[in-house]
C-alpha positions as CSV (number, residue, x, y, z in Angstrom):
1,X,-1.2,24.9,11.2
2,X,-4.0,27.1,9.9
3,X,-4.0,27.7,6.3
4,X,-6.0,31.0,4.6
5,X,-6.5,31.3,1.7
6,X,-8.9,34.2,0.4
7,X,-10.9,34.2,3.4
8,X,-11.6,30.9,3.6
9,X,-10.0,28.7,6.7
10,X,-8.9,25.2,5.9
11,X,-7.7,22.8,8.9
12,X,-9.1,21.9,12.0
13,X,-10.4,24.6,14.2
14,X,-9.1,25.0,18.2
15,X,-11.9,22.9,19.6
16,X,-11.4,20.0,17.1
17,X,-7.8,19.8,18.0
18,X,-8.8,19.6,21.8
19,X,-11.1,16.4,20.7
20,X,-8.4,14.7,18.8
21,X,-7.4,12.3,21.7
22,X,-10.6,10.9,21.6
23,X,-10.8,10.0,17.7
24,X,-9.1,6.8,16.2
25,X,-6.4,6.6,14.0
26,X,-3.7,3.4,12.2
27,X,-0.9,2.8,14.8
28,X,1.6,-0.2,14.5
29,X,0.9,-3.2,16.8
30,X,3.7,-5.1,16.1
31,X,7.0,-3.8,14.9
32,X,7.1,-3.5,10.7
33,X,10.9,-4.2,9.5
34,X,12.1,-2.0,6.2
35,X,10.3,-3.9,3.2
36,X,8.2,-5.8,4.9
37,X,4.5,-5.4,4.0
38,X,2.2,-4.4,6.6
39,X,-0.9,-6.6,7.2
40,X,-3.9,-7.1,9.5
41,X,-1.6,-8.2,12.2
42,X,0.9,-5.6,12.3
43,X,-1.5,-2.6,12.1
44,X,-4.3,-1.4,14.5
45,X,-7.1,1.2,14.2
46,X,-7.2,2.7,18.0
47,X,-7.1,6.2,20.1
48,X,-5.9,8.8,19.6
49,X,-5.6,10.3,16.4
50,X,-2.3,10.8,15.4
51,X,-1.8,8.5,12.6
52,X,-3.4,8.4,9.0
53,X,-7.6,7.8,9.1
54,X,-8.9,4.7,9.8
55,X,-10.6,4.9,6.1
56,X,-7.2,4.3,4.9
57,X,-6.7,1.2,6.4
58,X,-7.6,-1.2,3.3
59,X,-5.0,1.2,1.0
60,X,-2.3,0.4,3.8
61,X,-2.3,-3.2,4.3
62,X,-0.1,-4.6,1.8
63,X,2.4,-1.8,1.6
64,X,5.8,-1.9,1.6
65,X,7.7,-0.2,4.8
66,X,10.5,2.5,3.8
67,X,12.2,2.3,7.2
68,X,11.9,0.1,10.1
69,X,9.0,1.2,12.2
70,X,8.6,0.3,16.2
71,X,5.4,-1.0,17.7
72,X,3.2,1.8,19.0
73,X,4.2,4.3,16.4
74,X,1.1,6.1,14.7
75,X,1.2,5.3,11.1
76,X,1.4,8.2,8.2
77,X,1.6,7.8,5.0
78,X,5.2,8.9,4.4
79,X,6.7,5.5,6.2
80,X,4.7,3.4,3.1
81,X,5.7,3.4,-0.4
């Protein structure tokens, strides 16, 4: 989970993954069939912070769904073409 490269850390540090719960993230509020596009009403930016960044919200909506994907799952970027 922790990269090094050179002496230089990239990734979150111990404490920041401890916090994590607490930050928001995109889940799926209602269940996205394969091809369907996801919209405002099928997508939800709420705790915790397993799914992509709530700054990527606007780049989500109107995507197309590779698989089906069930309400409540935290949304990442590979279930979006």
């Amino acid at each position: 989970m922790h990269n090094k490269q050179k002496g230089k850390f990239f990734g979150p540090t111990n404490n920041e993954i401890k916090f994590k719960k607490y930050r928001r993230s995109i889940y799926v509020s209602k269940s996205i069939k394969k091809g369907e596009k996801s919209t405002t009403n099928n997508l939800k930016i709420i705790r915790p912070a397993y799914g992509l960044h709530p700054k990527y919200f606007d780049r989500v909506v109107g995507k197309i769904s590779k698989n089906n994907i069930k309400l409540g799952t935290p949304l990442k970027k590979s279930f979006i073409k």
